[in-house]
mmCIF file as gemmi writes it, N, C-alpha and C atoms, coordinates in Angstrom:
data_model
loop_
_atom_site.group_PDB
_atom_site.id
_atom_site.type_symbol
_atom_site.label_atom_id
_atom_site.label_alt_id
_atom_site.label_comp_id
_atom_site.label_asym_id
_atom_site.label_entity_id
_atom_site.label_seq_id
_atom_site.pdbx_PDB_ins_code
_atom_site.Cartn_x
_atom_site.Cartn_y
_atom_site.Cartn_z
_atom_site.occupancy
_atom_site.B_iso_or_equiv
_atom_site.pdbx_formal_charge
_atom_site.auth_seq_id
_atom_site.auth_asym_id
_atom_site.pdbx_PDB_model_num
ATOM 1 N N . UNK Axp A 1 ? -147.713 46.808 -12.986 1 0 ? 1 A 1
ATOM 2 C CA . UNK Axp A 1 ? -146.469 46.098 -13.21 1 0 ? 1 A 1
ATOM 3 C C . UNK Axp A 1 ? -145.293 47.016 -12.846 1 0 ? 1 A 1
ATOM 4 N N . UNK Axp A 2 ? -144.098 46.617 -11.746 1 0 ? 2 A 1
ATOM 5 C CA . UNK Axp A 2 ? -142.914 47.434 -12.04 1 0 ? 2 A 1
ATOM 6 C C . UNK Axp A 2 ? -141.808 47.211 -12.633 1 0 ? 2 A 1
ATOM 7 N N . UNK Axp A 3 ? -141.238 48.366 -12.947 1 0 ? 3 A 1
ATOM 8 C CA . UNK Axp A 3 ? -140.073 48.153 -13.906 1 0 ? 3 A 1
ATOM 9 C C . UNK Axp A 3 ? -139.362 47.897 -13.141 1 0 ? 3 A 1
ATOM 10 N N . UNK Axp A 4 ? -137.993 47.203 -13.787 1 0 ? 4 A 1
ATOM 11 C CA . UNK Axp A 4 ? -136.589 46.952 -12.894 1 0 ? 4 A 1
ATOM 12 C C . UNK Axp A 4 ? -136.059 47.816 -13.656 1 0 ? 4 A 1
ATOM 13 N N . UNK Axp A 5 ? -134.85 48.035 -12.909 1 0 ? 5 A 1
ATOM 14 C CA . UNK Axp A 5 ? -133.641 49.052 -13.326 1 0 ? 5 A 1
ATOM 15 C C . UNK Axp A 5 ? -132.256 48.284 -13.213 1 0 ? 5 A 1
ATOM 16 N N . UNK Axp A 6 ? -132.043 47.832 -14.688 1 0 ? 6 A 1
ATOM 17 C CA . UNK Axp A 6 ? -130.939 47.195 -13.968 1 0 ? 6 A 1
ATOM 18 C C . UNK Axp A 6 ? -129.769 47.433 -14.857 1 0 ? 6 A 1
ATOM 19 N N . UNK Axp A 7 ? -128.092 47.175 -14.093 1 0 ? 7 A 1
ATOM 20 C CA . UNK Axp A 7 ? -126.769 48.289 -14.59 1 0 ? 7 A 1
ATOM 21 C C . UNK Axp A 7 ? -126.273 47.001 -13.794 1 0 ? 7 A 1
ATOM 22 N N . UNK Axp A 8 ? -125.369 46.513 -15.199 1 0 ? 8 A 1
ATOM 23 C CA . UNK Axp A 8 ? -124.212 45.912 -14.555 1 0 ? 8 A 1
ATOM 24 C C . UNK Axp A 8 ? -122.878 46.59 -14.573 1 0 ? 8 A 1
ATOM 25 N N . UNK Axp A 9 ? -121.993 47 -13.983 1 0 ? 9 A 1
ATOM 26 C CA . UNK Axp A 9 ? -120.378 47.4 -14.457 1 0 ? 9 A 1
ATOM 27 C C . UNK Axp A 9 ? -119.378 46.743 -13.571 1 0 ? 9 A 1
ATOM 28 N N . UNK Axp A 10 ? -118.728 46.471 -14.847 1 0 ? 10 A 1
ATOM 29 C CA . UNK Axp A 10 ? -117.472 45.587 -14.392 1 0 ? 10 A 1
ATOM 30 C C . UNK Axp A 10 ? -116.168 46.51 -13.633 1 0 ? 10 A 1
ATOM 31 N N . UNK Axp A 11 ? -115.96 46.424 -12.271 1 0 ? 11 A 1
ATOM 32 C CA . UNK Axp A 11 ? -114.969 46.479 -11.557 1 0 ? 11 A 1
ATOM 33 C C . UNK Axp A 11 ? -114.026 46.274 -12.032 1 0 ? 11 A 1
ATOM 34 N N . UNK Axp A 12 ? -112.487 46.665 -11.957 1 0 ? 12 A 1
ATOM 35 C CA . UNK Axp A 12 ? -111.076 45.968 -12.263 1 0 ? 12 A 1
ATOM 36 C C . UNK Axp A 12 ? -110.431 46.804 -11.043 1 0 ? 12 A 1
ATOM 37 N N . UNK Axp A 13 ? -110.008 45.164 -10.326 1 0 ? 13 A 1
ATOM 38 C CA . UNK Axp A 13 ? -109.62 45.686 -8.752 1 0 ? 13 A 1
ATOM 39 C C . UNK Axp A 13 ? -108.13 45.58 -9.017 1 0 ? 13 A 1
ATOM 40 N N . UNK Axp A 14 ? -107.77 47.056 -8.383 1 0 ? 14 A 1
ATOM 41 C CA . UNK Axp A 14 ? -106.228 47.511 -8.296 1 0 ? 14 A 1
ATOM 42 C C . UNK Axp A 14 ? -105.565 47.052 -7.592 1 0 ? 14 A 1
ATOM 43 N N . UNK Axp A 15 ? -103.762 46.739 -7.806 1 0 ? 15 A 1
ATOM 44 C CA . UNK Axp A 15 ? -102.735 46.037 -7.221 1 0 ? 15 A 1
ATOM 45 C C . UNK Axp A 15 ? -102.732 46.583 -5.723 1 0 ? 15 A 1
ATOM 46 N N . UNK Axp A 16 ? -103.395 48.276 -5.56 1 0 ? 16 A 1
ATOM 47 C CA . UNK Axp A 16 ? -102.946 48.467 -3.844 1 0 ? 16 A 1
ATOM 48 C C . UNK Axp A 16 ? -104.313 48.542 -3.602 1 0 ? 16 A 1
ATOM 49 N N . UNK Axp A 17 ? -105.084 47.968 -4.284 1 0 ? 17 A 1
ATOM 50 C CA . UNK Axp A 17 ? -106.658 47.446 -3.122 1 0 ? 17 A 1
ATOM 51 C C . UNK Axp A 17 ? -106.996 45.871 -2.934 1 0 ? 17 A 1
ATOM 52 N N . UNK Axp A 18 ? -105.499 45.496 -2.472 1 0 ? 18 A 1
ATOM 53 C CA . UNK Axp A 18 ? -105.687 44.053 -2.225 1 0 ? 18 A 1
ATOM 54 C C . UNK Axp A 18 ? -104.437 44.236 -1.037 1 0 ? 18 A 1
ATOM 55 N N . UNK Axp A 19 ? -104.804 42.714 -0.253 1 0 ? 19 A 1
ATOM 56 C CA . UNK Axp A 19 ? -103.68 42.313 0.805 1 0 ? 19 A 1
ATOM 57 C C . UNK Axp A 19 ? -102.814 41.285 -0.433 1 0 ? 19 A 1
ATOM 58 N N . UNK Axp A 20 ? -101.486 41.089 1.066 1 0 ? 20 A 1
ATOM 59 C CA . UNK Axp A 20 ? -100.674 40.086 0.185 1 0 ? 20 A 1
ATOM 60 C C . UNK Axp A 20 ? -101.205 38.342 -0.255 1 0 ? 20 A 1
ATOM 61 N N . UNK Axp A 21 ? -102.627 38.059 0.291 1 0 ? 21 A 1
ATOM 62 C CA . UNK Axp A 21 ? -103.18 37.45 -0.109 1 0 ? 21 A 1
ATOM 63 C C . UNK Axp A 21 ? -104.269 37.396 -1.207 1 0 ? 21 A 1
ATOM 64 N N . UNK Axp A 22 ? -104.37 38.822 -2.074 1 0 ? 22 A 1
ATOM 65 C CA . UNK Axp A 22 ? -105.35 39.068 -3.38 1 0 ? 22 A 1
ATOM 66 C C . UNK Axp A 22 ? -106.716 39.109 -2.953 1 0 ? 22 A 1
ATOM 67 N N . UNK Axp A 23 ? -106.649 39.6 -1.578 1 0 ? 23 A 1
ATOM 68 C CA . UNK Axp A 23 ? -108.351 39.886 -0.816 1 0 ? 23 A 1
ATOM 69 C C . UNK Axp A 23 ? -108.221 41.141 -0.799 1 0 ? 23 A 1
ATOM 70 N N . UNK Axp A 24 ? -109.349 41.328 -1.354 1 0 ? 24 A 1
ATOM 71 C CA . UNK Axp A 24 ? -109.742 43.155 -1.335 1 0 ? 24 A 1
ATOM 72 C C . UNK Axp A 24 ? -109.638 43.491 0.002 1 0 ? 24 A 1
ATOM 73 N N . UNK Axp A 25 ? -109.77 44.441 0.408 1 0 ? 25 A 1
ATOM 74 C CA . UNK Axp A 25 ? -109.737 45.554 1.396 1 0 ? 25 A 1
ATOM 75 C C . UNK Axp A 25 ? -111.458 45.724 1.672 1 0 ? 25 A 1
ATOM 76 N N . UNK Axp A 26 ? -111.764 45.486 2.873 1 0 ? 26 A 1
ATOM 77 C CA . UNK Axp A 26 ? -113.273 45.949 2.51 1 0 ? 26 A 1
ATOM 78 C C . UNK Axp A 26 ? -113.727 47.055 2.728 1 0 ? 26 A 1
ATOM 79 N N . UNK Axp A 27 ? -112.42 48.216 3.07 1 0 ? 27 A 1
ATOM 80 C CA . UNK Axp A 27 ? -112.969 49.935 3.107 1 0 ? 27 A 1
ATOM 81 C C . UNK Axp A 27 ? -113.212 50.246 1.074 1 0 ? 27 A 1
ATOM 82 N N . UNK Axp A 28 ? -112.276 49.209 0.6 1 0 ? 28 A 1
ATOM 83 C CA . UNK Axp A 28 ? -112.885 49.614 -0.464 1 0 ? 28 A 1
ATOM 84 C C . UNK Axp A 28 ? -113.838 49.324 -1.37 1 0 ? 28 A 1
ATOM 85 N N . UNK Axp A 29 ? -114.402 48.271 -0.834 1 0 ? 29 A 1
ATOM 86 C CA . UNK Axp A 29 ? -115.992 48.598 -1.236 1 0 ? 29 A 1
ATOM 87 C C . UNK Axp A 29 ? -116.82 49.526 -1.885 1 0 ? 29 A 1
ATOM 88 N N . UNK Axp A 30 ? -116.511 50.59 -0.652 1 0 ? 30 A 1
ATOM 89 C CA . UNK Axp A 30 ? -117.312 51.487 -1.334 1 0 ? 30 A 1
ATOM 90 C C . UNK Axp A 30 ? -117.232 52.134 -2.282 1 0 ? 30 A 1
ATOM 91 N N . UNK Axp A 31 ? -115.817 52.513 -2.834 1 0 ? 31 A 1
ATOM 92 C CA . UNK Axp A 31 ? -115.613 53.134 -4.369 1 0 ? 31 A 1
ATOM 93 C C . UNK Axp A 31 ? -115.975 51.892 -5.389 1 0 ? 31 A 1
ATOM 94 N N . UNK Axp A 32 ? -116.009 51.1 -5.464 1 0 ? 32 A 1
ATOM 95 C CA . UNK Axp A 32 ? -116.77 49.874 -6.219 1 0 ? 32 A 1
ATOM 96 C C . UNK Axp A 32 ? -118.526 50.484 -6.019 1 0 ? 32 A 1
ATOM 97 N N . UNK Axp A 33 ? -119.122 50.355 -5.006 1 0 ? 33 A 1
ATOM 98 C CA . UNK Axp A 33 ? -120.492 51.013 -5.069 1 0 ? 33 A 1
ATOM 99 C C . UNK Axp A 33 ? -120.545 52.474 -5.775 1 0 ? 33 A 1
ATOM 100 N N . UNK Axp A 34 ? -120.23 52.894 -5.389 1 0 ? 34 A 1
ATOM 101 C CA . UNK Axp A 34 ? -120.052 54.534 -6.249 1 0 ? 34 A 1
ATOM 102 C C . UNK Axp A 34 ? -119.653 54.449 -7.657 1 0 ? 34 A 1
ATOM 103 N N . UNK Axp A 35 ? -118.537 53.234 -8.54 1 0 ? 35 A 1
ATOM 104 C CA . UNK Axp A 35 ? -118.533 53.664 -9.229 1 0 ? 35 A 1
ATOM 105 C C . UNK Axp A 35 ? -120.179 52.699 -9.985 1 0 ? 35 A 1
ATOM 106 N N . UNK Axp A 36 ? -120.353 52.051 -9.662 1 0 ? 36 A 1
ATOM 107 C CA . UNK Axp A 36 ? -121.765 51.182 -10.366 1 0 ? 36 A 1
ATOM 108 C C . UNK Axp A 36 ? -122.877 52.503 -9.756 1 0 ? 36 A 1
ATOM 109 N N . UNK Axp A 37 ? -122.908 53.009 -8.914 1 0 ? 37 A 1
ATOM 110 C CA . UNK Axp A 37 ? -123.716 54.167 -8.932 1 0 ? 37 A 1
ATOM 111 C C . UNK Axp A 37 ? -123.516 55.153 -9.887 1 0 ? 37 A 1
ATOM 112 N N . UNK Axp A 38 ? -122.722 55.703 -10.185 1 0 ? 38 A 1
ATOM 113 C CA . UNK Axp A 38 ? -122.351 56.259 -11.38 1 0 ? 38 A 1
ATOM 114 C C . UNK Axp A 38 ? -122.836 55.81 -12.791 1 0 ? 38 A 1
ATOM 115 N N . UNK Axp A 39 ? -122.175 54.515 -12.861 1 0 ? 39 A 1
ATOM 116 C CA . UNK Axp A 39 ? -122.519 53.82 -14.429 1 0 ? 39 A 1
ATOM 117 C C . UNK Axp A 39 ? -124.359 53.911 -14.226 1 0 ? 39 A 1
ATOM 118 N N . UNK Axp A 40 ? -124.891 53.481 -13.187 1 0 ? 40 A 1
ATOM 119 C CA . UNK Axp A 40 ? -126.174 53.533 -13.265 1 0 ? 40 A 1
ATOM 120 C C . UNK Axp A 40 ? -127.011 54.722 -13.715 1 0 ? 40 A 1
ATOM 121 N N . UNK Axp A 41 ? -126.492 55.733 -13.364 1 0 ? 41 A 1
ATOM 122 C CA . UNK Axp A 41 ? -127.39 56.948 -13.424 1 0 ? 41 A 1
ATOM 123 C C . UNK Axp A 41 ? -126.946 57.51 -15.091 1 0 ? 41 A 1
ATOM 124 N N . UNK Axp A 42 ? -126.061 57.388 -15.777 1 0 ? 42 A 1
ATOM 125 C CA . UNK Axp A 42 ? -125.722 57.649 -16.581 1 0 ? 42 A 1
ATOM 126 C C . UNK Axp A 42 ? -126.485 57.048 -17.694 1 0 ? 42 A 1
């Protein structure tokens, strides 16, 4: 049988990681992945 590993963390997306339409940026993505990589390993 395998285990899952599972980590949810909630994001709160910042006023200058959006356009003037409230769409993220998708370079920033990746600090969203990093920080749920983080919460995960912890």
């Amino acid at each position: 049988m395998t285990k899952k590993l599972i980590d949810i963390t909630e994001v709160k997306v910042r006023f200058g990681e959006v356009d003037s339409m409230s769409i993220v940026w998708h370079g920033n993505y990746v600090k969203y992945l990093e920080e749920g990589r983080e919460s995960f390993g912890q």
